[in-house]
Structure formats: C-alpha cells, structure tokens
C-alpha positions as CSV (number, residue, x, y, z in Angstrom):
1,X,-9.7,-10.3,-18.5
2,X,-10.0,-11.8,-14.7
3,X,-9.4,-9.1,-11.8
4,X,-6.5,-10.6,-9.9
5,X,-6.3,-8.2,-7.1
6,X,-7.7,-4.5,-6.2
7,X,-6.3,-1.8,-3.8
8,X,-6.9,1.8,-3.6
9,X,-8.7,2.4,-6.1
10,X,-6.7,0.2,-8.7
11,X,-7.7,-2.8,-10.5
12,X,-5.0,-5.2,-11.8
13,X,-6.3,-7.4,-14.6
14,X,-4.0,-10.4,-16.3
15,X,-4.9,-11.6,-19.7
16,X,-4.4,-14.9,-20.5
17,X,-3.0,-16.0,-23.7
18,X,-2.0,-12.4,-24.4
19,X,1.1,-11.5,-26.2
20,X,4.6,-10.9,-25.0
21,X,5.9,-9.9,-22.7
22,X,4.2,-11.7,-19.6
23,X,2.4,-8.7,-18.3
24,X,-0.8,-7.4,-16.4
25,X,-2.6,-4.5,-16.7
26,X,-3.6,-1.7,-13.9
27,X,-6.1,0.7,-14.4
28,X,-6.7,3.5,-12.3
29,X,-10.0,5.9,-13.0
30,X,-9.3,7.0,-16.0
31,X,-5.9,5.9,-16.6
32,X,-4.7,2.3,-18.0
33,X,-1.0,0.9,-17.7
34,X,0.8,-2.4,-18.9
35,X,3.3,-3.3,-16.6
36,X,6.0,-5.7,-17.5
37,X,5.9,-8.5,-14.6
38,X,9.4,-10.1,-15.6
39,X,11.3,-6.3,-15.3
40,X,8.7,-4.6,-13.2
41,X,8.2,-1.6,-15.4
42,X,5.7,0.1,-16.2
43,X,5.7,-0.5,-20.9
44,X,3.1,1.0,-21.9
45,X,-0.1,3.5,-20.8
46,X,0.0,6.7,-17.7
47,X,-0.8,6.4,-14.4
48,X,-0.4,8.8,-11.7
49,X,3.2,8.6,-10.2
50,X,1.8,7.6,-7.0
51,X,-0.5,5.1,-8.5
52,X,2.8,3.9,-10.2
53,X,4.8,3.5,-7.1
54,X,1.9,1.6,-5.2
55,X,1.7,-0.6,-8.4
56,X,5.4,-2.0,-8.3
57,X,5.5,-2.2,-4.8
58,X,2.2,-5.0,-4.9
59,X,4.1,-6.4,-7.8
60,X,7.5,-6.9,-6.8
61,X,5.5,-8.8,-3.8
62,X,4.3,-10.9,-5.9
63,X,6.6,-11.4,-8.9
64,X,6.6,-15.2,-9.0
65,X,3.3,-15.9,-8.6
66,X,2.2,-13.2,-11.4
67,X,4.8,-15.4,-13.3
68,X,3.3,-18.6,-12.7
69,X,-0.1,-17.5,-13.5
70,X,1.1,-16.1,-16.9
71,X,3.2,-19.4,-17.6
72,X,0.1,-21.6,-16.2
73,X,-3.0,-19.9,-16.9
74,X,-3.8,-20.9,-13.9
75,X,-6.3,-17.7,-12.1
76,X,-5.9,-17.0,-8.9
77,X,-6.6,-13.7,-6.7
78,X,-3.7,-12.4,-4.5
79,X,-4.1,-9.7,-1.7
80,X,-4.1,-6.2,-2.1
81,X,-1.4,-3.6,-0.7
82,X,-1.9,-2.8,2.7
C-alpha cells in the first residue's frame, strides 16, 4: 500500500484496486482509520479526535486528486498539512 503523504505523526496509505468505496487509510501510532474520500468521513477504524480533524482537513484539500488516483491508479505523493 504506497504512502501518499505524512504529517504529524500520520501516515496516509491508498490501496489500489481495493474495494469500495474509493478510500485511503490513516494510521496514527497505534490507531488505523478508513476514511471515505468521496464523503470525507471517517467509515471505519479510531483515531484520536484530533488526529481526525487534522485528517479531513488534508483531505478536503485534496479531494480530487485522492479521486483521480483512486479512479487512475495513477501514485503520486501530495504535501502534508502545514
């Protein structure tokens, strides 16, 4: 599962050929998430409420190009939250 982007001590990972819904996944320590890319919500797993926030704010940033790499499975890296 390719590392598309790291910030604060989370890793976001994107499968590729994985099942629906288009999603990624964050993992934080200890802690794993899915997060649904097309809603922004977090579907399945516990993070930290803070790790939460931080996670939708980087993805609602970059909805469409989380998107196109799930429709493409095309990989690319995108920048962390600053």
């Amino acid at each position: 599962m390719p590392e598309i982007a790291r910030f604060y001590g989370i890793i976001i990972k994107l499968f590729f050929s994985d099942h629906p819904p288009p999603h990624f996944h964050a993992i934080y320590g200890e802690y794993n998430a899915i997060f649904n890319i097309e809603i922004l919500e977090m579907i399945e797993g516990d993070l930290p409420n803070r790790a939460i926030k931080m996670v939708l704010e980087w993805a609602s940033r970059h909805q469409q190009e989380l998107l196109e790499m799930w429709n493409t499975q095309k990989f690319c890296k995108l920048p962390p939250l600053r």
